[in-house]
N, C-alpha and C positions, 0 to 999 in steps of 0.2 A: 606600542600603543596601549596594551592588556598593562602592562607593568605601571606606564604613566597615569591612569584612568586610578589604578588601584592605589596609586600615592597619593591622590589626586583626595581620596576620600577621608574624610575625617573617622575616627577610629570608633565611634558609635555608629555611622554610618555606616560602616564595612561589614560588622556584626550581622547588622539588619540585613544586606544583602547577605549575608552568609546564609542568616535565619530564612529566609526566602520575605522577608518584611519590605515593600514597597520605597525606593529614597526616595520619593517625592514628600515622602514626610519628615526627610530631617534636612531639607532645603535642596537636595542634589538633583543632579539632571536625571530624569527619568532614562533609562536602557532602552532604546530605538531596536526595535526590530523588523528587518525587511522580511517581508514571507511571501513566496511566491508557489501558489496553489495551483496544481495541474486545468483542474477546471470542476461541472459535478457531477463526472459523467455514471458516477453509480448510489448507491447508498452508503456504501463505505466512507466514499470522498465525502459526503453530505456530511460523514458523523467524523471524518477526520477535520472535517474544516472548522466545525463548531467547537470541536475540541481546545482547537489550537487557541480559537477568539476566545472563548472563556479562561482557558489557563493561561493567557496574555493580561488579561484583565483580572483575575485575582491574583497574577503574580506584580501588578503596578507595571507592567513592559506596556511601550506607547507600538501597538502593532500595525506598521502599512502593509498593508495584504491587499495583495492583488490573482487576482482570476487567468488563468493562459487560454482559457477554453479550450483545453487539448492541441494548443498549438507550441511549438518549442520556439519558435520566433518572437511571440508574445512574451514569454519566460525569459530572454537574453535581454529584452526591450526591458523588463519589469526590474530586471538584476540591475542594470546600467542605470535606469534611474534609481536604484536603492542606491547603488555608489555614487552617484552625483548629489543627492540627498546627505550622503556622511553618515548613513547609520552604525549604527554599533555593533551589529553582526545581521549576516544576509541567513535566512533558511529556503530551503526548498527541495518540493517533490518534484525530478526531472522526468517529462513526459516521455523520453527515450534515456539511451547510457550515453548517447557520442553525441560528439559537435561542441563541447562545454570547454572545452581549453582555453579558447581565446576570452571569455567572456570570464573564466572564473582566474584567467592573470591579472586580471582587470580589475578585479575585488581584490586579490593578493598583493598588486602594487600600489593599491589605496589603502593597503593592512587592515581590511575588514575582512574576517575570520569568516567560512561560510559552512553551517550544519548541514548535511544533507537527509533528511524522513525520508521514510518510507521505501525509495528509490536512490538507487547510489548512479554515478556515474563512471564511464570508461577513458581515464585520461593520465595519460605516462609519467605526470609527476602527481601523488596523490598529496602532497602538501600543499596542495591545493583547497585542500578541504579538512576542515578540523574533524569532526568525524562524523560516522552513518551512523542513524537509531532505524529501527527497523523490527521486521521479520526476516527470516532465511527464508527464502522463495526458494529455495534449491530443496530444503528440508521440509516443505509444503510437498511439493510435488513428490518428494518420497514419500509423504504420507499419506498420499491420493492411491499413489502406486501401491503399497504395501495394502491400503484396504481394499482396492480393487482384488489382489493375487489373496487373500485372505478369505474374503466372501464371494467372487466369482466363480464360479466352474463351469467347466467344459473345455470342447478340445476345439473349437473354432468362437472365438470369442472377439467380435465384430465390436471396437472401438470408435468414436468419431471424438474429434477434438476441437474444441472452441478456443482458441488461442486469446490473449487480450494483444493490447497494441501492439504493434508488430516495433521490435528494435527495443521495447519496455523491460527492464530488470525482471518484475515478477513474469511475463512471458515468458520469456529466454528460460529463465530459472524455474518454472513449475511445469515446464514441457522436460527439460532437460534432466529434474528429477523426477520426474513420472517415467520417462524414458529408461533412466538409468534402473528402475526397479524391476519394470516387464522386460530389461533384455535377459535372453538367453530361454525367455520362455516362449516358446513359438506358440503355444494356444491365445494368448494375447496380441492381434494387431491393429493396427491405428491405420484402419483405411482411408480417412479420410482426416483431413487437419484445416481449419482457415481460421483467420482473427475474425471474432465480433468484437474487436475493440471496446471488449468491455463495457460495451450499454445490453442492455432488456432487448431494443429496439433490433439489433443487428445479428443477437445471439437467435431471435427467435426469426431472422431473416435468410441465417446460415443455414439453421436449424430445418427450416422448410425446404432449403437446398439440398441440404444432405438426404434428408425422406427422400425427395424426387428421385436422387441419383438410386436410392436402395433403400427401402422401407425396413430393411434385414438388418437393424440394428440392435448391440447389446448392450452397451456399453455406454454412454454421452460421459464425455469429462473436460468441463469447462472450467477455467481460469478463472472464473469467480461467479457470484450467485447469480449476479442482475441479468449475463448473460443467460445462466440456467436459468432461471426464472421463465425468460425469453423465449427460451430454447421448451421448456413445459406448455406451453399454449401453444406453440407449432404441433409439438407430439400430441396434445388433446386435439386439436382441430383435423390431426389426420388421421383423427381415431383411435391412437394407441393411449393405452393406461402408462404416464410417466411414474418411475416408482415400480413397476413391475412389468410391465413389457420390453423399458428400458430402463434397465439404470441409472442413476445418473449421482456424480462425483461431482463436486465443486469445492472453492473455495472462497470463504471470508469470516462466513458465519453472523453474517446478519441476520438480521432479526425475519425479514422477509425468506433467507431460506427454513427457516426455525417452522413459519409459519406453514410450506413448504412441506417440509419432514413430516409434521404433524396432520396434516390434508396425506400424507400417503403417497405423494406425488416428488420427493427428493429421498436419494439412498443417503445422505451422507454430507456434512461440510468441513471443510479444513479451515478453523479457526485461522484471521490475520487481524490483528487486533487494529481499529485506526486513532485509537485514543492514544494519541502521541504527545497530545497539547502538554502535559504537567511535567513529561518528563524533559520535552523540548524546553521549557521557561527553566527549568532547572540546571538544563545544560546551557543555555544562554548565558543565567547570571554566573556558572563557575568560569566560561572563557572571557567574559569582562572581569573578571575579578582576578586573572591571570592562574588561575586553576586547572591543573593537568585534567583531561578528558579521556578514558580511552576512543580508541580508535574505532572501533564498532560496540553498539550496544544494540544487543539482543533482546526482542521483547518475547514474553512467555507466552506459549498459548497452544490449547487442546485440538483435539480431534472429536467431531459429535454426528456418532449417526443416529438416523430415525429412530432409534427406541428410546433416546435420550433426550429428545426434543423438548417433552410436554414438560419433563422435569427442569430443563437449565432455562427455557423459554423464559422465565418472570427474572431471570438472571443477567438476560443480557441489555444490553445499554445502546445498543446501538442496532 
């Protein structure tokens, strides 16, 4: 279908798509893309989603985006009409890894190509999917872990962990690389572990749970900021100073933990960039254009704690 679409185009035409230049200006069909959005349950997703619609729209791509509201039934329903629709490549953030086989043969037997942001999936034939853009959520959580064993000390160092969706890529992978870093050092453990699925609302719901169960914490290390965030007004309201009575680790790097660090009240965030929009319209137009992809692309991104806040703070975009 990629090989016919690209014979298909006149040879001035082809260029422009090469050049990232719009065909709707040299009379060809505009590049259809289906995108199907987890939902907004943080501010990451807030600033991934805008991402994508404005690098839709300066790249000339006609974007149907649609919302799952954290639900993966929504996301299979959203695919199946992309394929019924005929678009010209499907994208999407999947709210868990499993359950995508049947629905992504489904696009594979209608030979539309499907990108996967942010979040990859767990399925036995991966030619399924042209390839993952992303962060390594595996290599997150090493670097949650590393600054933890770096600036914590002591010999009984009380952890609690705010997990995101339960079954979600970066879950699985930012617990699993946090884990992998503190084994072998028993002065670090994780007494206590449950998902805030990733909202404000649930992280600072956990958060109060956890106080109750033992106010003797040292450590908070949540899956991303909106949960900390969360998780900071519980530890204010039960009187403790976040930031120094507890700890507390997270990931994304929003601008909300930036603000955060800077109030004194966060130790630390693990950069996950969600500005994916330019480089996904870019990987769009090379698999309509029959253009080799690799198979995973890596996005870059830092490590910033509290002393570095005030400086990168006017830096960040999201």
């Amino acid at each position: 279908m990629l090989n016919r679409r690209r014979a298909a185009l006149s040879g001035t035409a082809f260029l422009a798509l090469a050049a990232g230049m719009p065909l709707a200006a040299f009379g060809q069909k505009k590049i259809v893309l289906g995108f199907s959005q987890i939902g907004a349950e943080s501010e990451w997703r807030t600033a991934n989603t805008e991402s994508i619609k404005s690098a839709a729209k300066d790249a000339g791509i006609d974007l149907k985006f649609s919302d799952a509201q954290q639900k993966q039934e929504n996301q299979i329903k959203a695919i199946r009409s992309f394929i019924a629709q005929k678009v010209d490549v499907i994208g999407f953030s999947p709210v868990v890894e499993t359950g995508w086989e049947p629905v992504l043969r489904e696009a594979k037997a209608a030979k539309i190509p499907v990108i996967l942001t942010d979040r990859t999936v767990d399925v036995k034939d991966d030619s399924l999917w042209v390839t993952f853009m992303g962060s390594d959520f595996l290599e997150e959580g090493r670097k949650a872990g590393r600054w933890l064993v770096d600036n914590v000390k002591g010999n009984d160092v009380k952890i609690v962990e705010l997990q995101g969706t339960v079954g979600s890529g970066p879950a699985i992978d930012r617990k699993k690389g946090f884990e992998e870093i503190i084994k072998g050092k028993p002065q670090f453990k994780i007494v206590r572990s449950q998902t805030g699925d990733f909202t404000r609302a649930k992280g600072k719901e956990v958060m109060q749970a956890f106080l109750k169960a033992d106010p003797k914490i040292d450590v908070l290390y949540a899956h991303n900021d909106d949960m900390a965030i969360g998780a900071i007004q519980a530890i204010e309201e039960a009187g403790l100073k976040p930031g120094k009575d507890i700890t507390i680790i997270s990931v994304d790097g929003v601008k909300g933990a930036f603000e955060a660090m800077m109030a004194g009240k966060l130790n630390v965030t693990v950069e996950c960039s969600p500005l994916l929009g330019p480089q996904l319209m870019a990987t769009v137009k090379d698999v309509v254009a029959g253009k080799p992809v690799p198979k995973r692309i890596v996005t870059k991104e830092g490590i910033f704690p509290m002393e570095t806040a005030a400086k990168e703070f006017p830096n960040r975009k999201y």
